[in-house]
N, C-alpha and C positions, 0 to 999 in steps of 0.2 A: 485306510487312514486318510489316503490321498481324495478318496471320494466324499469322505466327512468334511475335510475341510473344505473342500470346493463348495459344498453346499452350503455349509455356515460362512461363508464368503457370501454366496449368492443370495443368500437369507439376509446379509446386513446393509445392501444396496439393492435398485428395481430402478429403470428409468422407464416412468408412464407417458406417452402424450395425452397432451390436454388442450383439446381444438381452441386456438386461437394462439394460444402459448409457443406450441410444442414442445421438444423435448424436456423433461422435467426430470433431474436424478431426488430421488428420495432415499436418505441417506441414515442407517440407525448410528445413533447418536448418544455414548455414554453420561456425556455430558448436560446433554440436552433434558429440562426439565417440563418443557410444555412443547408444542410443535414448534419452529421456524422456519420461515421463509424467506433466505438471500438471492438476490441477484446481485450478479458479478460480470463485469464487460469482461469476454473474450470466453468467460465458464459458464454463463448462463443460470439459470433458473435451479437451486440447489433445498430439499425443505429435510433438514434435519428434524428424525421423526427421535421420539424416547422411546424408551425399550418396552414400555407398557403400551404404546400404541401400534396397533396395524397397520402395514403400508396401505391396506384400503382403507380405511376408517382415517386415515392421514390425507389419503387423495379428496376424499369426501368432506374432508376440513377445508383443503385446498380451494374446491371446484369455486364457494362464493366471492375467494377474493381473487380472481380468472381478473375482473378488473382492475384492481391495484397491480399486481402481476406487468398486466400490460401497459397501463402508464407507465410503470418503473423502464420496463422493457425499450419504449419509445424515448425516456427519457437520457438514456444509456446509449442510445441507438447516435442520440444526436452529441452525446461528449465524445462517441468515441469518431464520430465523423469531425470534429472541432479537431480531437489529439491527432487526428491524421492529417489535417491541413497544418496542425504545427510541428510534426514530425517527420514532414518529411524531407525537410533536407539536413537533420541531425547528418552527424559521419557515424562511420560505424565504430565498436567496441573496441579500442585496443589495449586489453587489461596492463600486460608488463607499464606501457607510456604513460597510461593512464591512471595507474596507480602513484608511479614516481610523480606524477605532476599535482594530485593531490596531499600526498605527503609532504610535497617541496611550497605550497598555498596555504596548508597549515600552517607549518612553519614560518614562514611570511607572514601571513596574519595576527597568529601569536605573540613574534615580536611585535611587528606593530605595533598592537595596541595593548599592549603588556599583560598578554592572558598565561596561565598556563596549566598545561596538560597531561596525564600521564605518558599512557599508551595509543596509539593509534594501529585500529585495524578497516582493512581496505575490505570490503564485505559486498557479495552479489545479492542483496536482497531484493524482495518484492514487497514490501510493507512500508518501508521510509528511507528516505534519503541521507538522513544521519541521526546520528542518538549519542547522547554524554551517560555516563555510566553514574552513580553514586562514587566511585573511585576519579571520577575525571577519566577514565576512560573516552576515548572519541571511537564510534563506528562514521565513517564515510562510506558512502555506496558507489562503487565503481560506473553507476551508469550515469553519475552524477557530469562523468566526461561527456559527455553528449550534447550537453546542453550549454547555454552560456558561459563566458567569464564572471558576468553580474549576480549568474544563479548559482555557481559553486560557489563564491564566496559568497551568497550569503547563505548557504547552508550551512557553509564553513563556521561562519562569525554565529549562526546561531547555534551552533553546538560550543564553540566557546564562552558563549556571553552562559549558557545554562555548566558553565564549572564554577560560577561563581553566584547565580540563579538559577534554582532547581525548579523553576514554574515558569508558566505564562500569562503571569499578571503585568499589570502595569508598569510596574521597575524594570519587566522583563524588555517590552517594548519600549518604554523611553529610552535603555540603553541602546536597541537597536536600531534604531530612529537617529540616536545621536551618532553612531558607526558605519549608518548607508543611506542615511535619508528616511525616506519615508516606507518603511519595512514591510507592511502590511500589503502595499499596494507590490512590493515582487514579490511577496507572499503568494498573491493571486495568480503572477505571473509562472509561477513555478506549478500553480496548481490545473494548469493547463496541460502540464506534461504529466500529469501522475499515472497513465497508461503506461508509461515507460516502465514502468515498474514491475509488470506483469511480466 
């Protein structure tokens, strides 16, 4: 039984190289309904194949876009050498401090500017920085300590400003505009760290 399953493991992942590229995982994919092709700084070159296709008949899909590939590849190459010149004199992680100090900035800000909120949880994710629930719910992401006082709050205030605006239209940003200035531009700034997340 142990040898069936090893094999039906083995059958639903292959990593090929592909001279110029290299290493490439091709990966079957329930979901997946025609081939895909991600790249991911730090995971590399990833092609979610469907269950009707061959991983050779995938590779051979692959081989013409070898050039996109590698654009993408150079282009990744130079954010992640950008996030490293802005990274590195972050401090490092210290959840327990780092949690209490977001919690304690919520709350501050909340009063402030007279938002409010359900629940608050303090979350190690790699996808976003913060998220408001349908409930008012708030996620904060702990790595958010890392980074500035300018950028936690306004990750902070933009998950508050969406308990009372569920989008990111227009309203969304003249409120936030109105609570830290000009939003969009630490938007950018913020979006210099987003390796951190991995």
């Amino acid at each position: 039984m142990l040898q069936k399953l090893w094999l039906r493991l083995q059958a639903d992942s292959t990593i090929m190289e592909i001279e110029g590229v290299g290493p490439v995982l091709f990966e079957r994919s329930k979901r997946a309904k025609r081939l895909n092709i991600s790249i991911k700084p730090l995971k590399g070159v990833r092609v979610a194949v469907p269950h009707w296709l061959t991983f050779q008949a995938a590779m051979e899909t692959v081989q013409p876009r070898v050039d996109w590939i590698k654009k993408h590849q150079i282009r990744l190459e130079k954010v992640k050498e950008k996030h490293e010149a802005y990274s590195s004199d972050l401090p490092p992680l210290d959840k327990k401090r780092g949690r209490e100090k977001l919690v304690r900035r919520l709350d501050e800000l909340a009063i402030k500017y007279r938002f409010s909120y359900n629940r608050v949880f303090i979350r190690n994710q790699k996808t976003r920085w913060g998220s408001c629930s349908s409930k008012n719910n708030i996620n904060l992401n702990i790595k958010l300590t890392r980074l500035s006082d300018e950028l936690i709050d306004y990750v902070i205030l933009h998950e508050l400003v969406h308990t009372i605006i569920k989008n990111h239209g227009k309203t969304f940003w003249t409120t936030m505009d109105s609570l830290i200035g000009d939003a969009k531009a630490v938007d950018s700034k913020l979006k210099k760290y987003r390796l951190e997340l991995l």
